[in-house]
Structure formats: C-alpha cells, structure tokens
VEXDREN-2710 file (C-alpha; in Angstrom, 1 decimal):
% VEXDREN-2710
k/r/px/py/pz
1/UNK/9.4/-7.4/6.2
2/UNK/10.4/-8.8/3.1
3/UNK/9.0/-6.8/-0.2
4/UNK/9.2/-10.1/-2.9
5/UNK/7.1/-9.4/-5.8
6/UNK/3.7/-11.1/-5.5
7/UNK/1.9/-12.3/-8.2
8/UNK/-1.9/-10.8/-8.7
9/UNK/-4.3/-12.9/-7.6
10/UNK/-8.0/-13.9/-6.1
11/UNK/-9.3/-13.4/-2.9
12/UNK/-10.5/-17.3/-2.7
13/UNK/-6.5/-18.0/-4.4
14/UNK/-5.6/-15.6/-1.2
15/UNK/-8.0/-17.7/1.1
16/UNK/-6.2/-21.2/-0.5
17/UNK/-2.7/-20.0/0.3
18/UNK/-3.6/-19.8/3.8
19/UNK/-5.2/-23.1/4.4
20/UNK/-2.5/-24.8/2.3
21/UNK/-0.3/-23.6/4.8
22/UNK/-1.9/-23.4/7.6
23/UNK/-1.4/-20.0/8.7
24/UNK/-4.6/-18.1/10.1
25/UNK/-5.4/-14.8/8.6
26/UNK/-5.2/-12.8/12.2
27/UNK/-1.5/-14.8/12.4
28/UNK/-0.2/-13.3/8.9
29/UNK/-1.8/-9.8/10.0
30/UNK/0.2/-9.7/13.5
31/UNK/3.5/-10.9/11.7
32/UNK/3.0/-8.1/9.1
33/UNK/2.1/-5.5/11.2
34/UNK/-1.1/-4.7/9.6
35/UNK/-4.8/-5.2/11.4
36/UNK/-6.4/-8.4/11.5
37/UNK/-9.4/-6.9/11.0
38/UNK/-8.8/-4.9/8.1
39/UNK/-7.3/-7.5/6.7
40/UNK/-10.5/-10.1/7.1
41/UNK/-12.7/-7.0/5.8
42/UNK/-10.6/-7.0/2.3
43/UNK/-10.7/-10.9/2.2
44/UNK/-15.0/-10.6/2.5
45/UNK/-15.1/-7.9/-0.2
46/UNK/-16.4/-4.9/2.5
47/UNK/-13.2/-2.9/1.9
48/UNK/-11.7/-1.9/-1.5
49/UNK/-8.1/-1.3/-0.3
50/UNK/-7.4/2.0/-1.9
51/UNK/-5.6/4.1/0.6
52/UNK/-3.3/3.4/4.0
53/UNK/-3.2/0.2/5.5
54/UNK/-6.1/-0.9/3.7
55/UNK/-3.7/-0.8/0.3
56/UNK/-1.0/-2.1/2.0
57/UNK/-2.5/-5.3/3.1
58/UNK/-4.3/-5.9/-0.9
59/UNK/-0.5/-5.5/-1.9
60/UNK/0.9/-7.6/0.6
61/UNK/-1.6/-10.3/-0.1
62/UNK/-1.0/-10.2/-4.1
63/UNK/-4.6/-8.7/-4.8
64/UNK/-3.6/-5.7/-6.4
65/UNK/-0.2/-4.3/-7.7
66/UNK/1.3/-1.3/-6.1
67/UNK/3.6/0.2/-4.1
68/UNK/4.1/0.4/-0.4
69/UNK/5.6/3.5/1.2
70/UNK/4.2/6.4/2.9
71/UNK/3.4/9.7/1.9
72/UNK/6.6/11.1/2.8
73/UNK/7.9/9.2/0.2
74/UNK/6.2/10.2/-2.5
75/UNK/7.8/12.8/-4.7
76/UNK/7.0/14.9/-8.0
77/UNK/9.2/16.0/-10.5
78/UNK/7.6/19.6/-9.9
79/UNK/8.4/19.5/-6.2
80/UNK/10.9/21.0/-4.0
81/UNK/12.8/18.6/-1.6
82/UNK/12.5/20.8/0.9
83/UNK/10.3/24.3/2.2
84/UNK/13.7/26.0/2.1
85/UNK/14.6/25.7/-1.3
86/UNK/11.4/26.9/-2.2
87/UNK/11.4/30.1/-0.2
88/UNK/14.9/30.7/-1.8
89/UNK/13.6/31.0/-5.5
90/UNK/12.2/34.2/-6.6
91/UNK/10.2/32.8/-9.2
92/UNK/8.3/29.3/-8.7
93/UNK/6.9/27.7/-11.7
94/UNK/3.9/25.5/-11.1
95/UNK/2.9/23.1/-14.0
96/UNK/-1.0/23.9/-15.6
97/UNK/-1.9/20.9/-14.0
98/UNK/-2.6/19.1/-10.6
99/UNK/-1.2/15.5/-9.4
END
C-alpha cells in the first residue's frame, strides 16, 4: 500500500473521485484491505472514524489527517522500549501527567 499524502477533503469530493474514475467504493475497500462496509458507513456520515480501521479508512480516503500505524507503534518519550529495562531501574520516574 502506498502512504502518498492526501489532501483533506469532503465526503461528496470523496464520492466524486470515485465516479470520475470509475472505481466502486467496495473495489477501493478490498484493494486496501479495509471493510467495505466500514468504509460505506464513513462515506454516509454514521461513523466518525476515530479509532482502528475506522481511522484508517478517513485517512486513506483524505477526510481527515493522521497517521496510520498500530498501537505497537506508538511510543512516548516517558516510556521504556521494553518491560526489561524497566524492571532493571531502581527508581522509575513517571511524569505528573497522563498521555
């Protein structure tokens, strides 16, 4: 899959795109991996894409910036890499705050 930079746009811009090219919506899904129907319940408004697949697809369409990545990927400065290099300090500092 190729991660270009989409522009932000409309669902009905979204819509356009795919009859301008002639691609059905449950075509696009299947060739990106994600589920069709997901996909057509983002395009109707009746999901907000703002976790999982859900945000993958508004990304992948262009509705919303973001990233795409899973949560293993996702890392804070405050964080360990790894269990072990936790249990190897003595003293852990944890900031005031919560991501």
């Amino acid at each position: 899959m190729m991660n270009n930079i989409v522009p932000v746009c409309t669902v009905e811009e979204v819509r356009e795109e795919f009859r301008r090219r002639g691609i059905s919506v449950s075509d696009w899904a299947r060739r990106q991996g994600v589920s069709a129907q997901l996909t057509y319940r983002i395009l109707a408004g009746r999901t907000l894409g703002l976790r999982g697949q859900s945000h993958e697809i508004c990304v992948l369409l262009g509705l919303k910036p973001g990233v795409i990545g899973s949560a293993n990927d996702l890392k804070f400065a405050h964080a360990r890499d790894t269990p072990q290099e936790a249990a190897e300090d003595t003293e852990v500092i944890r900031p005031a705050h919560t991501c």
